[in-house]
Structure formats: structure tokens, C-alpha cells
C-alpha positions as CSV (number, residue, x, y, z in Angstrom):
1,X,40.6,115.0,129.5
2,X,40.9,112.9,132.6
3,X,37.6,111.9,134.9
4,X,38.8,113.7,137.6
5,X,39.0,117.6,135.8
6,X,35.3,116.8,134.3
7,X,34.3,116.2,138.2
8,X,35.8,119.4,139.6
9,X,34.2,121.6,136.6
10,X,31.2,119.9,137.3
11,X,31.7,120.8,141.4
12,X,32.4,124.0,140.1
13,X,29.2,124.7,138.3
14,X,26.6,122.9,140.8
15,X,28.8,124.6,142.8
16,X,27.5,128.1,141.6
17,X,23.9,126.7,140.9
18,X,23.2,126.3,144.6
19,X,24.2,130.0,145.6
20,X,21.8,130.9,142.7
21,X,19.0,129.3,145.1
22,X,21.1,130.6,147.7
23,X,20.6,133.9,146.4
24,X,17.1,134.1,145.3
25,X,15.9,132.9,148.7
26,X,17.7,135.8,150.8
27,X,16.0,138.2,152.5
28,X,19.0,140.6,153.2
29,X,20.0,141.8,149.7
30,X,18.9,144.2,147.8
31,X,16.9,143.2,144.2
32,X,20.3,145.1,142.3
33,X,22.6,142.6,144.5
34,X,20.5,139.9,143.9
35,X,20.9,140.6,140.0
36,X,24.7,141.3,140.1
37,X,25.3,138.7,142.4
38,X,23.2,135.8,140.1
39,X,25.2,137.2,136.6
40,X,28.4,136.4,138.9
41,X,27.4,132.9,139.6
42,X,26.1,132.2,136.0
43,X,29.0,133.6,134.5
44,X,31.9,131.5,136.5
45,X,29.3,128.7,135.7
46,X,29.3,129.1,132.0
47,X,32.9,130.0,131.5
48,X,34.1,127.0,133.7
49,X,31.3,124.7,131.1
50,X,33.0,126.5,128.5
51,X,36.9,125.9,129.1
52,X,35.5,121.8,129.8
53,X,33.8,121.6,127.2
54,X,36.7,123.1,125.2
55,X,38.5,120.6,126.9
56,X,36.5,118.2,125.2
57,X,36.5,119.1,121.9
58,X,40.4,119.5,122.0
59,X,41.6,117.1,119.0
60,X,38.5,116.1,117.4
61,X,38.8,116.7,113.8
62,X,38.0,119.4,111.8
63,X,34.2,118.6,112.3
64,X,34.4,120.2,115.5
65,X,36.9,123.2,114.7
66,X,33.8,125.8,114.3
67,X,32.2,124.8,117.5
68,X,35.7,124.6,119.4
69,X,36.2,128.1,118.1
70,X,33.0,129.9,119.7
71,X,33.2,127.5,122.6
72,X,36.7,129.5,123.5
73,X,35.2,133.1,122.1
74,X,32.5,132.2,124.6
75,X,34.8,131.5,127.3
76,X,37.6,134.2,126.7
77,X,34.8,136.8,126.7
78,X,32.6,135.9,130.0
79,X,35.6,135.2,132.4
80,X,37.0,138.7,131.9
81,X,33.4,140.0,133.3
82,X,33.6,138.0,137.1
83,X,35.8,140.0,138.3
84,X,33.7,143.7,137.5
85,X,30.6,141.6,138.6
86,X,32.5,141.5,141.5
87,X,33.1,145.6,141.9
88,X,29.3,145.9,141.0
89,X,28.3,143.7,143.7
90,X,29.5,145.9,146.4
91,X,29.5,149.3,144.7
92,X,26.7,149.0,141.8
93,X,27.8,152.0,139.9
94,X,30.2,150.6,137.2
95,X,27.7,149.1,134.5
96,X,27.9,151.1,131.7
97,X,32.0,151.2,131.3
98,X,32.2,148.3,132.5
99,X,29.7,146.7,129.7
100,X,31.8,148.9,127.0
101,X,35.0,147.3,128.1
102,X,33.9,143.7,128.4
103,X,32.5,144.9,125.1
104,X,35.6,145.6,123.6
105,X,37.1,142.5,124.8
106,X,34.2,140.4,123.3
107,X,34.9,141.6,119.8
108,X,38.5,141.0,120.0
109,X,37.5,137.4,121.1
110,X,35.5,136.9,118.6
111,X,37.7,138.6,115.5
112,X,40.0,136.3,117.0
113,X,38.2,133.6,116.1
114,X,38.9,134.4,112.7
115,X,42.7,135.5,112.7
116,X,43.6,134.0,114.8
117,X,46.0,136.6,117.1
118,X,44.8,136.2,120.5
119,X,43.9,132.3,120.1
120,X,43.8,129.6,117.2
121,X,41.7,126.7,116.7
122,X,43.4,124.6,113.4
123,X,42.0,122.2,110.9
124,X,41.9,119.4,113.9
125,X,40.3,121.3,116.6
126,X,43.2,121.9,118.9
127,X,43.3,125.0,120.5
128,X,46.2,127.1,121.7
129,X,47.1,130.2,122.6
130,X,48.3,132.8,119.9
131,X,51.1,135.8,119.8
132,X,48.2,138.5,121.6
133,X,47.3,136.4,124.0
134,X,48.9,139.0,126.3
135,X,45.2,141.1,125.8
136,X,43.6,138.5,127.2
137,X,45.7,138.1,130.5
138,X,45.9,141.8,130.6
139,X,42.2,142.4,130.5
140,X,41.4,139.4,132.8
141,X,43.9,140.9,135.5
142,X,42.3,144.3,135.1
143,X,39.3,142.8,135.9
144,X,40.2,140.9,139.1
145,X,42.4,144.0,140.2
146,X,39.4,146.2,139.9
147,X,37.6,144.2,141.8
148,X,40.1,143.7,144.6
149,X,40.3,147.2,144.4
150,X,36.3,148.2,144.7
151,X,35.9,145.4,147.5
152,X,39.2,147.5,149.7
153,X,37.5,150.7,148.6
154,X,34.3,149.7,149.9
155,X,35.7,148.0,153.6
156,X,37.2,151.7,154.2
157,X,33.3,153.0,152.9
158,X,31.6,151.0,155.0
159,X,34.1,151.0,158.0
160,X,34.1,146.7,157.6
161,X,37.3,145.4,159.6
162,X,37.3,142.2,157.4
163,X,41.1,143.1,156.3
164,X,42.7,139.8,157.2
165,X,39.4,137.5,155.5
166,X,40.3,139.9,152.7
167,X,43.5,139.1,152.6
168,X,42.8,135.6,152.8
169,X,40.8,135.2,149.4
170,X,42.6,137.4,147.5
171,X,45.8,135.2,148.2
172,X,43.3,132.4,148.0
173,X,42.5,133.3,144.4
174,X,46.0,134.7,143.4
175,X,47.4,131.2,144.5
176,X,44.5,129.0,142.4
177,X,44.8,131.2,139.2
178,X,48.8,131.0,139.1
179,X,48.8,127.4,139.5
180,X,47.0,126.9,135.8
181,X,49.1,129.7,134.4
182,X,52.4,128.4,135.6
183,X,51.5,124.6,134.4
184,X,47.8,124.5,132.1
185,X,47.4,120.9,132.8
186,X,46.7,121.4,135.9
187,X,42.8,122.8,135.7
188,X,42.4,124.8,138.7
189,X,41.2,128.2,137.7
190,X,37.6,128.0,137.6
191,X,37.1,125.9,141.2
192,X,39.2,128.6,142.6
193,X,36.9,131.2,141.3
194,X,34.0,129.4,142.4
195,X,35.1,129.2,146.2
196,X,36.2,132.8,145.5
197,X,32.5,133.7,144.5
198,X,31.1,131.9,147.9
199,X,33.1,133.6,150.2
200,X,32.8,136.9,148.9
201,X,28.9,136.4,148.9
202,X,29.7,135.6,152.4
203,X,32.0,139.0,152.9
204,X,29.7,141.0,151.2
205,X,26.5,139.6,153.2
206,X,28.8,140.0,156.7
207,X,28.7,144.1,155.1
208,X,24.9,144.0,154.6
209,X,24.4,143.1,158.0
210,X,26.5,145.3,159.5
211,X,25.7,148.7,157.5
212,X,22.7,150.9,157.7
213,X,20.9,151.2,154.6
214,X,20.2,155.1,154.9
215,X,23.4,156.1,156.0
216,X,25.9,153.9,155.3
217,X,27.5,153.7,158.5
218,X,27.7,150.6,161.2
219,X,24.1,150.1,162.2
220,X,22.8,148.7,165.9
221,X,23.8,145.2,165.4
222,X,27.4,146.7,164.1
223,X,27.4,148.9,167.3
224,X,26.3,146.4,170.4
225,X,29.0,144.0,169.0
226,X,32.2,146.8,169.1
227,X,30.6,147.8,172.4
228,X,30.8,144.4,173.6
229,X,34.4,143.9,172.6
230,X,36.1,147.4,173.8
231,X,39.1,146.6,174.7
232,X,41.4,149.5,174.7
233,X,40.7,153.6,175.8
234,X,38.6,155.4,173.8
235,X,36.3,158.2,173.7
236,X,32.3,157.0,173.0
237,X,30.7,160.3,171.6
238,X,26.9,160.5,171.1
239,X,24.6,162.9,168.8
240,X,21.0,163.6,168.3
241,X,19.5,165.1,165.9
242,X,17.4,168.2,167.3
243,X,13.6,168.3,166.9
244,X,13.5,165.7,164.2
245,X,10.1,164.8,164.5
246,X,9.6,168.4,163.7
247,X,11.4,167.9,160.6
248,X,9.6,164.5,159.7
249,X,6.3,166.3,160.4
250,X,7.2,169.6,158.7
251,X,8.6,168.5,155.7
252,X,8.2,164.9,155.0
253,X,10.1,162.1,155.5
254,X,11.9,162.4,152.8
255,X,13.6,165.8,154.2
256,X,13.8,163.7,156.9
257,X,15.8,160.8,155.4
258,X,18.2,163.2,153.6
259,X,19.3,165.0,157.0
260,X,20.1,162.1,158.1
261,X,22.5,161.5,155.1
262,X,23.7,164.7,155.6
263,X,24.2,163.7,159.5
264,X,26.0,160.2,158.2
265,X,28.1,162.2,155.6
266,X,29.3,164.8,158.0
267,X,30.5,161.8,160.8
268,X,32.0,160.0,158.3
269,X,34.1,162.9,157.1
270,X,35.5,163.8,160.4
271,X,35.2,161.0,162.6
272,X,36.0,157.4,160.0
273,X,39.6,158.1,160.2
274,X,39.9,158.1,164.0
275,X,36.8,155.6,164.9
276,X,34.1,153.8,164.0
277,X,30.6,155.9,163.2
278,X,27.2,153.9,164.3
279,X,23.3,154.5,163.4
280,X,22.3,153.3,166.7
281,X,18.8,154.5,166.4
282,X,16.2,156.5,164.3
283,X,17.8,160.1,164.8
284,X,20.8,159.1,167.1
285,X,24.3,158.6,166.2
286,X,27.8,157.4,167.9
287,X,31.4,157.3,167.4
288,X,33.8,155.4,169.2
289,X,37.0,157.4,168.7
290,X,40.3,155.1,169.2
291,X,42.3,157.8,167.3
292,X,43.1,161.6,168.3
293,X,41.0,161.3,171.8
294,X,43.3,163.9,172.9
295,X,42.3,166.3,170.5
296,X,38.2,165.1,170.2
297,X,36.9,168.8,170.9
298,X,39.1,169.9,167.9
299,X,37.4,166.6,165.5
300,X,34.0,168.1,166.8
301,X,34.6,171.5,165.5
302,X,35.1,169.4,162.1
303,X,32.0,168.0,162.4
304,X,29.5,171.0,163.3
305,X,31.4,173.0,160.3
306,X,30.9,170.6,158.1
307,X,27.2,170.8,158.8
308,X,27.1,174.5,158.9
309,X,28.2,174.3,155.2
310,X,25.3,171.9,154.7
311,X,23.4,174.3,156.2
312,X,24.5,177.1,154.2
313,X,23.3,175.3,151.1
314,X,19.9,173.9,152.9
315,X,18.8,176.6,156.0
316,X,15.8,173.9,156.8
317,X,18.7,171.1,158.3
318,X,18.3,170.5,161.7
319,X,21.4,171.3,164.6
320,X,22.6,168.3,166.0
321,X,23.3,167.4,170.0
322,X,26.7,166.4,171.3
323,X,28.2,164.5,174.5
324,X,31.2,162.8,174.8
325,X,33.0,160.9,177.9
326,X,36.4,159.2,177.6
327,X,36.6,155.4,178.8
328,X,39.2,153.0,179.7
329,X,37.9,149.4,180.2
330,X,40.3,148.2,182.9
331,X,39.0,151.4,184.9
332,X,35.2,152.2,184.4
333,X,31.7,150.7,183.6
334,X,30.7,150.8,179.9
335,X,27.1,151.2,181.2
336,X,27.8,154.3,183.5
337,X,30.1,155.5,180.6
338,X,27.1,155.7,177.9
339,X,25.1,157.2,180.7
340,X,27.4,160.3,180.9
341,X,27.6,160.6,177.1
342,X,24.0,160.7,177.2
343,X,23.6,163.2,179.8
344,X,26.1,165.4,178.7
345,X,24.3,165.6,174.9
346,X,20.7,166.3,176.6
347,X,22.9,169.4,178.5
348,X,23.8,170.0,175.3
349,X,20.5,169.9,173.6
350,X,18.3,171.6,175.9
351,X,20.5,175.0,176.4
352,X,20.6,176.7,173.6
353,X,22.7,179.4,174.1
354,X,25.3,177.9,175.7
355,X,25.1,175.1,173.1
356,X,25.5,177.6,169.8
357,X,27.4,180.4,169.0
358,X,25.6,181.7,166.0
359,X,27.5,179.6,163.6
360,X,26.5,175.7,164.8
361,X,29.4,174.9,166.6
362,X,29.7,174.1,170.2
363,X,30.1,177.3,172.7
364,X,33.7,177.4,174.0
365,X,32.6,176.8,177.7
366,X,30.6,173.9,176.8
367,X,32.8,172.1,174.6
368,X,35.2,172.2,177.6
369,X,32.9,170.1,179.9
């Protein structure tokens, strides 16, 4: 064990330790990120103290063979669980199979320790790998799949255009991790996982910022910044939600809060594939629409039927306000743009009969304007 490998395992786990501070000193994350997001750092941390110590012990005698052989059970059991710390970072719904499978895994690990078929430690304390160490690779790449997998899942969720950053530290990792599997001497696994745990606390903080926490769409910040870097036609479509302090004050804000979902779902359904949906404000909504401008009256349609089937199941949801105005960059003001949008949904809202036709979809002759 050369001086060098003990200093980057020991990079590795200070490393970690200060995005534990990091961590418990934000004010953007939620207490269940916060949680997840400290297990990820302590975990990397102990299994990278784990494989150096292991390191360490390699050789010693047979004085050491029982504490090589939990060091490695200990090790061969935790590092499996970064990558589904990972999925519950951004999607925290995973625990309880993911705790039975890294479970499972654990007791092989540690049965293991015994027989010897996925790893052996002999009489002199050196460790190597055995004839099923296959289950280990094959649970460890499960785990970092799912979590690639959860983290792309969650971009198209949250409407994030992080792709290429994405792309970056997944190659990133892919590329660190094959190097100690194509040649073991050289001990890069667990610094490459600890770079890979800073930047993904930065990707998943970049989402945080960026995402309303009722809705889960693209919130103001989210919205002034695509505004401000339009560069291509589009269509900026703008909704209100109808007399919601009514609703507030009627019902409670509870109601309130759950129309809004309702409102957030239904945008997301017909609009996420074409554009990018915005909380802009308490009760108001937009969609920039780079897709299918063409056809935007027919993608409205979508909308109000998807929230006349909410309103099927729940009478008391409010109707919501509509105005839309193409834009081209090169030939009109953004300002004057959002101005017409605006104008068009308070038409909307404030005529009633030409805004509904019984079924809360746009009349015909209004959609047209």
C-alpha cells in the first residue's frame, strides 16, 4: 500500500466529510434530502475507509484474517447502496425495496465471509475475489444503473435541461470505476465516486432551485431565466386560475394547494412534451411552447379536458383562464408579447359565455382569436 493511494482515500473521505457540513448548513433542501443526501456521503466515506483499510491489512498474518474478513463484508455491502442513495435523493420513494435488496446483498456478503464464494480471506489475510464474485459486480451495477436511471427519469419530471452535465458525470464515473476494474492496482474507484457525489449534490441543488415545491414545475427564477434566453419562435401561453381566492377562502388552503396540483398535473400532461411549464406566481401559470405551435389550440383542448375529468371527480375545482400569442425574437418585443398573452387570458376570464361551452373547454370563436 503505497503513500500516495492512503492520501487519495484519505481526500476521498474529508472529501465527503465537508459536504456533510455542506449539507447540514443548507437552507434549500428538504429535511428527507438532507437525510438521504448525508447516508450518501457517509456511506462512500466508509466504504472507501473500508477498501484502505482492507488494503492495509492485505498480508498480515492470520491474526488479522477475522478483521480483514468483516473489513471487506463491510465494504462489499455499503458500496452497493450509493448508487440507490442516489435514486432516493431525487425521487425519495425507493426505501423499503431498496433496503430489502441491499439486504439481500448484505447477507450474501456476509455468508461469504464464511464460504468463501463471492470473496475469500485465507490463513494470511490476503483477500481475493472468489468464483461469485459476479453477484457483487451485478448488484453494484444495478445500483449505479438505477440511479442513472431515477436521475434521467427525474430531468424529464422536473423539465431540468441538464442533459449534457448529465452526460458528463455519468461518463465521469463510468470512466473512474473501469479503470480499477480493468487493472485493481490502480485505486481509483472510490475518489471517482466522491467527485461523483459532489456534483450530483450540485445537479440535484441546480433542480431545487429551479422547481416549485407545490407543483413541480419550473418556478419564477426557472421562468425569468428561459424568458431571458428565447432564442427561437415560440408560442408563450398564460393561465389563471379563476376566483382562487374564493377557493382559498371557501375551502381552505389546503383545497387550495391541491387545485393547484391538479392545475400543475394537467400542464404537465399536455404541454411538457412540446415546452416548458412555469409556476410564475401564486395562482398563474405559463408554457412556452417550442413544439406543435401550429397546432396550440388543439394542445389547449388537451389541457381543459384533462381538467374537466378532474372536475368530474371533484365538481368544487376551479376553471382556469387562457391567452396565448405566438413570438419570434428577431421580429417582436418579449415585453409587448407577454402583454398580449395577458390581455388575451383576462378576455378570456371575464366572459363567461364566450369563454365555456358547458364542458370547460374554450368556445370555438374564442379559441380562434
Amino acid at each position: 500500500m503505497t503513500a500516495y493511494y492512503s492520501l487519495i482515500m484519505a481526500m476521498a473521505a474529508f472529501s465527503m466529510l465537508a459536504m456533510l457540513i455542506c449539507v447540514n448548513s443548507s437552507g434549500t433542501m428538504s429535511r428527507v434530502k438532507k437525510r438521504y443526501f448525508r447516508l450518501l456521503f457517509i456511506s462512500v466515506a466508509l466504504a472507501a475507509f473500508c477498501e484502505w483499510f482492507g488494503a492495509f491489512l492485505q498480508g498480515t498474518g492470520s491474526t488479522t484474517q477475522a478483521l480483514h474478513t468483516v473489513v471487506k463484508a463491510v465494504e462489499l455491502s455499503v458500496a452497493p447502496a450509493i448508487g440507490f442513495l442516489i435514486a432516493e435523493v431525487v425521487e425519495e420513494k425507493y426505501t423499503k425495496a431498496i433496503l430489502a435488496f441491499l439486504a439481500g446483498n448484505a447477507v450474501l456478503e456476509c455468508l461469504s465471509g464464511f464460504l468463501g464464494f463471492i470473496y475469500h480471506v485465507d490463513g494470511s489475510s490476503n483477500y481475493t475475489h472468489a468464483a461469485f464474485y459476479w453477484i457483487y459486480i451485478a448488484v453494484y451495477s444495478c445500483s449505479m444503473l438505477f440511479g442513472i436511471v431515477t436521475i434521467i427519469r427525474s430531468m424529464k419530471r422536473y423539465q431540468y435541461g441538464g442533459a449534457a452535465y448529465l452526460i458528463a458525470i455519468i461518463v465521469f464515473t463510468v470512466f473512474g470505476i473501469s479503470v480499477q476494474l480493468v487493472n485493481s492496482d490502480l485505486k481509483t474507484d472510490y475518489i471517482t465516486i466522491a467527485i461523483t457525489s459532489i456534483m450530483l449534490y450540485v445537479f440535484t441543488l441546480e433542480m431545487i432551485q429551479q422547481t416549485d415545491e407545490l407543483t413541480g414545475l419550473v418556478n419564477r427564477r426557472g421562468y425569468e431565466n428561459c424568458l431571458a434566453n428565447i432564442d427561437e419562435p415560440c408560442v408563450i401561453l398564460m393561465f389563471d386560475v379563476d376566483s382562487f381566492k374564493t377557493i382559498n377562502d371557501s375551502y381552505g388552503h389546503p383545497f387550495g394547494d391541491r387545485c393547484l396540483q391538479e392545475v400543475g398535473s394537467a400542464l404537465r400532461a399536455s404541454y411538457a412534451k412540446y415546452g416548458k411549464c412555469f409556476r410564475i406566481g401564486g395562482d398563474e401559470f405559463c408554457v412556452i411552447l417550442t413544439k406543435r405551435m401550429e397546432q396550440v389550440e388543439a394542445v389547449n383542448t388537451d389541457f381543459f379536458r384533462r381538467m374537466t375529468q378532474f372536475r368530474r371527480k371533484e365538481a368544487r375545482v376551479p376553471y382556469v383562464s387562457i391567452g396565448y400569442v405566438p413570438f419570434d425574437p428577431e421580429a417582436n418585443n418579449l415585453a409587448d408579447a407577454l402583454k398580449e398573452a395577458d390581455a388575451m387570458m383576462y378576455q378570456y376570464k371575464n366572459d363567461h359565455k364566450e369563454r365555456l361551452d358547458g364542458g370547460g373547454r374554450p368556445a370555438a370563436g374564442h379559441a380562434a382569436k
